[in-house]
C-alpha positions in Angstrom: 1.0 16.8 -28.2 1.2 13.3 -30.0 -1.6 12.1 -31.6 -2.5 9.3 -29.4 -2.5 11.9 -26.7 -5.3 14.0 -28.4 -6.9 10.7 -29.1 -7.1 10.2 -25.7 -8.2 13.8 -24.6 -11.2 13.8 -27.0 -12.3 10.1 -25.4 -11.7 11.3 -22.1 -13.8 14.0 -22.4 -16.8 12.4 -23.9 -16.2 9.3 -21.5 -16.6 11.5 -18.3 -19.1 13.5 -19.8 -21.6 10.5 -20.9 -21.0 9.3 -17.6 -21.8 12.7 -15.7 -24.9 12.8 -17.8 -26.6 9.7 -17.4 -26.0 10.2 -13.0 -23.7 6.6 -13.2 -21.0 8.7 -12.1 -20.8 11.5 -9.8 -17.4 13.7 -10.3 -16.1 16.3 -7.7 -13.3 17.3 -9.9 -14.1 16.9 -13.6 -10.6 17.7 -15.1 -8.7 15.1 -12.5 -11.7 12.2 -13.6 -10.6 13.6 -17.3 -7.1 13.3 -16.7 -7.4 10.1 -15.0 -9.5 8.1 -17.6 -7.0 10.1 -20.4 -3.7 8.4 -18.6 -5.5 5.1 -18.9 -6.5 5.8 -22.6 -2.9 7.1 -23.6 -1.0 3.8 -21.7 -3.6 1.6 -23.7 -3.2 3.2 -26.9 1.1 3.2 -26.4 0.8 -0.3 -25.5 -0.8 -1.0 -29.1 1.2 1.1 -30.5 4.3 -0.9 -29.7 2.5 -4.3 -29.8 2.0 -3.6 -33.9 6.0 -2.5 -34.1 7.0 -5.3 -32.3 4.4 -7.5 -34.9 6.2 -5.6 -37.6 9.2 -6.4 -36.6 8.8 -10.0 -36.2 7.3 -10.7 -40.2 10.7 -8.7 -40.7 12.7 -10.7 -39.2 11.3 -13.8 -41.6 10.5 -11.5 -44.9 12.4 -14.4 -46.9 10.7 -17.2 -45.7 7.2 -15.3 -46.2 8.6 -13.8 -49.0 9.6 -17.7 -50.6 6.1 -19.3 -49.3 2.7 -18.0 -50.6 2.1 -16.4 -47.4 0.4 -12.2 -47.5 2.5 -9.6 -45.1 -0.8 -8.0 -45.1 -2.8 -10.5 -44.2 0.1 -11.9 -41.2 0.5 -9.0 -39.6 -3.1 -9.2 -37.6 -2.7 -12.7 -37.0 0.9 -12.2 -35.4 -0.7 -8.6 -33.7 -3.7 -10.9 -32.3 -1.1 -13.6 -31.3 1.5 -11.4 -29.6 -1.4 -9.6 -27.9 -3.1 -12.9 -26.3 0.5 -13.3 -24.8 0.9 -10.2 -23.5 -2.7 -10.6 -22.3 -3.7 -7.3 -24.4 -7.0 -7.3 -25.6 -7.5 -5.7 -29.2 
């Protein structure tokens, strides 16, 4: 199982739980609410997943012109991430 995907499971889990707990939700089916909020949690998490390669991507596609201005890779790449992601309409 990939990470993200156990990322997701362990979120899931305490999501539905927190939410069982405190009576704001009431579940008939705990592992299909699980399963459910885990699909959403694993899309989200691939989506920022290929958001940052796509970021990466694009500083490597200009390395020499950051490379020949005083520009920081590292301190680009969340600017172009937050950038690409207001595009997209992603929220970080």
């Amino acid at each position: 199982m990939p990470r993200r995907d156990q990322i997701a499971e362990r979120i899931a889990e305490a999501v539905v739980k927190r939410l069982t707990v405190k009576k704001i939700l009431e579940v008939k089916d705990d592992a299909a609410a699980r399963a459910a909020v885990r699909h959403v949690l694993a899309e989200n998490l691939a989506a920022e997943e290929r958001l940052d390669a796509d970021a990466r991507k694009l500083l490597l596609e200009h390395a020499k012109a950051i490379k020949d201005s005083a520009a920081d890779y590292r301190q680009l790449l969340p600017k172009v991430k937050e950038k690409l992601a207001r595009e997209r309409g992603f929220i970080l």
